[in-house]
Phi, psi and omega in degrees: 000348192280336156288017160195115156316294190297288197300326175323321197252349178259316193277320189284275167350305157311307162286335171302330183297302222282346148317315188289318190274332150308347159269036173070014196280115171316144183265005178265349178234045193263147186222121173222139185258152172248158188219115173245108193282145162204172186303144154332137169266338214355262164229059173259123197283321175340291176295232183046304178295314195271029151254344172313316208267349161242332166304310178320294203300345168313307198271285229298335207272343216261351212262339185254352159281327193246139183284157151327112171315344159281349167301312180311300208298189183210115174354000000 
């Protein structure tokens, strides 16, 4: 994970769902918590992109299984 965050973090989400659905586990109803260690950021902007840039690769898997809650509902 440590060259790419963003795939690092994406890639880690994925497997964790498709492990839960392969033991018969629904993926609407997975709930995961993260935990990310990083470098001091202090105020060097650089480091500032990769825990963003993982939290994203985080947030995306969650974004293309489960619909909008406006989606969801019905008139």
């Amino acid at each position: 994970m440590e060259a790419d965050q963003f795939a690092g973090a994406y890639l880690s989400v994925v497997e964790s769902i498709a492990k839960l659905v392969a033991a018969g586990f629904e993926h609407k109803r997975t709930y995961l918590s993260f935990q990310e260690y990083f470098e001091r950021l202090r105020t060097e902007a650089e480091r500032w992109g990769k825990p963003m840039a993982a939290v994203l690769g985080a947030l995306w898997p969650r974004s293309i299984w489960v619909p909008a809650p406006s989606a969801a509902r019905t008139p």
